[in-house]
C-alpha positions in Angstrom: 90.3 122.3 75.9 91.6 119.0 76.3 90.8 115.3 77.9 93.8 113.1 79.0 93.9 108.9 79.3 96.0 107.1 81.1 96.0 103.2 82.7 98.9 100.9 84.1 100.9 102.8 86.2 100.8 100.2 89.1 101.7 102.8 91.2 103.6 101.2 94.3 106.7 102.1 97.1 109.4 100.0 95.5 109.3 102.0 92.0 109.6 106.1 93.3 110.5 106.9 89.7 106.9 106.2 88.5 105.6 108.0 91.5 107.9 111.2 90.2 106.8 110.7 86.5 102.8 110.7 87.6 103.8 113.6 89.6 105.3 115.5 87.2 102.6 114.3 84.4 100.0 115.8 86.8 101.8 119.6 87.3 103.0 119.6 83.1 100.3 117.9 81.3 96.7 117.5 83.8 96.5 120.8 85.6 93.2 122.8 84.7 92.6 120.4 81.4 89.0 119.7 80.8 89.2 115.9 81.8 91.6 112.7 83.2 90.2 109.5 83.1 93.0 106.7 84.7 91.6 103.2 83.2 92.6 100.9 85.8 95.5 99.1 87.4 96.6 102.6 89.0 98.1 101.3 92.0 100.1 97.6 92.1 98.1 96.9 95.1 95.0 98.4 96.7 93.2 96.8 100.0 91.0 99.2 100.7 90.1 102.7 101.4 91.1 102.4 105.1 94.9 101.6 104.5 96.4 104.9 104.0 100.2 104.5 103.2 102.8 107.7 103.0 102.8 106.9 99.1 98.9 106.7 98.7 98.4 110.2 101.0 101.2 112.0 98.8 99.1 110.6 95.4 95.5 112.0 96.7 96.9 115.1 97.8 98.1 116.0 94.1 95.3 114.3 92.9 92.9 116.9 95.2 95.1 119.6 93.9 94.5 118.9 90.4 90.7 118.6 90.7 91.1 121.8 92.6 92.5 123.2 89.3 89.3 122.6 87.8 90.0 119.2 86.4 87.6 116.6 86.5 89.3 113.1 87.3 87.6 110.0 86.5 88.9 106.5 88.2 88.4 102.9 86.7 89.0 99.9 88.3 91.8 97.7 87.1 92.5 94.0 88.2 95.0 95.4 90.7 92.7 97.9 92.4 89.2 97.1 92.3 88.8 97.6 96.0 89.4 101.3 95.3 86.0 102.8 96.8 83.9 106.0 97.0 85.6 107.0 100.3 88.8 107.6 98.5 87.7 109.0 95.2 85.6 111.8 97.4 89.0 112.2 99.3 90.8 113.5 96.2 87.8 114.7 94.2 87.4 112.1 91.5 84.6 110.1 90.1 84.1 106.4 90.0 83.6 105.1 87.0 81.9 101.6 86.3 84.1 99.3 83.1 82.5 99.5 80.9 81.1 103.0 80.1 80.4 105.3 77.0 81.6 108.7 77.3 81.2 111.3 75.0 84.1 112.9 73.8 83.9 116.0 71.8 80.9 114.6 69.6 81.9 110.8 69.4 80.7 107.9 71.7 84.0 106.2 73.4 83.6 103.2 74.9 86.0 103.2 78.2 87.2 100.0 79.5 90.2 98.6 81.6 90.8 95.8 79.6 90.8 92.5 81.4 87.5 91.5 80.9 88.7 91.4 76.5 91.0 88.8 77.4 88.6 85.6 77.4 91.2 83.3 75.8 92.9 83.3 79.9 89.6 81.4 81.2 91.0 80.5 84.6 91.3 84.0 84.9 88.3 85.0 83.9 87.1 82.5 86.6 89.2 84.2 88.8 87.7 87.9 87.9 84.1 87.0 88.0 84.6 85.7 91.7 86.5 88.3 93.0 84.3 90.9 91.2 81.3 89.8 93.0 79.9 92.4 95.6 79.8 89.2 98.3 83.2 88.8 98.1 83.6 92.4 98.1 82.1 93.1 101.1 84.3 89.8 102.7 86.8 91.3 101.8 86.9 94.6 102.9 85.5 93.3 106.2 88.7 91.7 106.7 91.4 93.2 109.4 93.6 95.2 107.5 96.9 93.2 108.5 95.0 89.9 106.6 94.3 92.3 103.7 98.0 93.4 103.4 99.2 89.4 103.4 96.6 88.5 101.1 97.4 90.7 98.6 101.2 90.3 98.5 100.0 86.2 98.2 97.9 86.9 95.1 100.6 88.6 93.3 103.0 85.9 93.7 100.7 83.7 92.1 99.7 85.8 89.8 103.2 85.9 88.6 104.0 82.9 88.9 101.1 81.6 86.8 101.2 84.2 84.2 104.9 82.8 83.5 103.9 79.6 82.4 101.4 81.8 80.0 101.5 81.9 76.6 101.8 85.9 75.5 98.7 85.7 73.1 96.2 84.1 75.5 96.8 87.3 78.3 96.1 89.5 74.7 92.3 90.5 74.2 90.0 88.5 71.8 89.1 89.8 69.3 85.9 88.6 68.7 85.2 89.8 72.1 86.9 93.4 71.1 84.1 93.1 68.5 81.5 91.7 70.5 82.0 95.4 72.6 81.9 97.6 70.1 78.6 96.3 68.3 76.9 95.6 72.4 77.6 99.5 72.7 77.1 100.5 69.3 80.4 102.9 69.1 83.1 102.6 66.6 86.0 104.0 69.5 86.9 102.1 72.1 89.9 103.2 74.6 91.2 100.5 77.1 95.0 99.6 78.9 96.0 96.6 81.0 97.4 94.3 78.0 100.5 97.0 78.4 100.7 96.8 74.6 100.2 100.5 73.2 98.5 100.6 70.1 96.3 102.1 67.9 94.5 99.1 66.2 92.3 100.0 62.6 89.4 97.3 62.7 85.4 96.7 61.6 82.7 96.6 63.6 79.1 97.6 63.3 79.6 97.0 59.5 81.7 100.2 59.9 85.8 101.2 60.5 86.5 101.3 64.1 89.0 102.1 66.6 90.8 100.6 69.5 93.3 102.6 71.3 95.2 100.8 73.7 97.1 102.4 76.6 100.3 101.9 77.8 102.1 101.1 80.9 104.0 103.2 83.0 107.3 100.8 83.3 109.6 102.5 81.2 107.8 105.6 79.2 105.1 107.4 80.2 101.7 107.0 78.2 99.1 109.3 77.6 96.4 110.1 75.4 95.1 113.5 74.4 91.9 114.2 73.3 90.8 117.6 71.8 87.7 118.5 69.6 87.8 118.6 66.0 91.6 117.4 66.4 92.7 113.4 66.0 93.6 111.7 68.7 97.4 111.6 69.6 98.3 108.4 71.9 101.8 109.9 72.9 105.0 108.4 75.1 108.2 110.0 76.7 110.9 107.7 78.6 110.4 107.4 82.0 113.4 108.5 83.3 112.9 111.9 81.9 110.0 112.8 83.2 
């Protein structure tokens, strides 16, 4: 019995290596466990549960054969593919999960996030989160042709890189007075997030008591993943990408 995490893959056409890792992650490591929960930012880009792409149909086919295994997948939004909707986690048998949730795992309350919303020192970002968040623009969205959809997104990611480059590394880091802030709203001393791609586990206080945060990490050059099993600690492990 056994629960996998993983976040940050930013799953995407130009980077088939990633594509093989997840694939071979799924068959070696997901098959018939208990639980997988994928915390966000799974695919680089996603527009919409109408745009079905070669890559995205070969990823919710093994996803549908894993959760035929007897796996139950659970899917977060990340900043990259919050348009990700109910019509596509039904497709390949997953779950939608809202950020935040509390989970229990194996006897202790985990708080579940992506990890975006920790990082309040970026404020224009935040802004920029909070807008595109909102269900209006949501549906605005979505109701879009697909074609504006596709130019759209590639637009936002060349400003989002281009703005993140003038940046300075500890302000696109979480807060930790809002890492703090989360535990005590939620009352849990665990909390398991990715997006800041800095995999770590972090020893801290909160609720007056020790405290955990796990964080993912990305999929660029190792593959991340923590397992989860009861009574056992917590192992957040890694193996290089390329040998997958």
């Amino acid at each position: 019995m056994s629960t996998l995490f993983i976040s940050d893959l930013h799953l995407e056409e130009t980077r088939p290596d990633i594509t093989g890792a997840f694939l071979s992650f799924l068959r070696n490591e997901a098959m018939g466990v208990e639980r997988l929960y994928i915390l966000g930012d799974f695919f680089e880009a996603w527009i919409g549960d109408d745009e079905r792409t070669p890559l995205q149909e070969q990823i919710a086919a093994a996803l549908r054969e894993v959760s035929t295994s007897g796996t139950d997948i659970y899917l977060m939004h990340g900043n990259r593919d919050f348009l990700i909707g109910e019509d596509f986690c039904e497709r390949v048998g997953a779950t939608l999960l809202d950020d935040p949730t509390v989970i229990d795992l194996y006897g202790t309350p985990a708080l579940l996030m992506h990890g975006d919303s920790l990082c309040t020192d970026d404020v224009e970002y935040q802004k920029f989160r909070a807008n595109m968040r909102n269900p209006k623009t949501v549906e605005m969205l979505l109701a879009r042709p697909l074609k504006d959809r596709q130019l759209m997104a590639r637009q936002l990611r060349e400003i989002s890189m281009a703005k993140n480059q003038g940046k300075a590394e500890s302000i696109m880091d979480v807060n930790l007075d809002e890492v703090v802030n989360e535990f005590e709203r939620h009352d849990v001393q665990l909390m398991i997030h990715g997006h800041t791609h800095r995999p770590a586990i972090h020893e801290l206080k909160a609720n007056e008591k020790p405290a955990r945060r796990i964080v993912l990490g990305d999929w660029d050059k190792n593959v991340w993943w923590l397992v989860a099993r009861p009574e056992t600690p917590l192992e957040l492990k890694k193996t290089p990408l390329d040998s997958a």
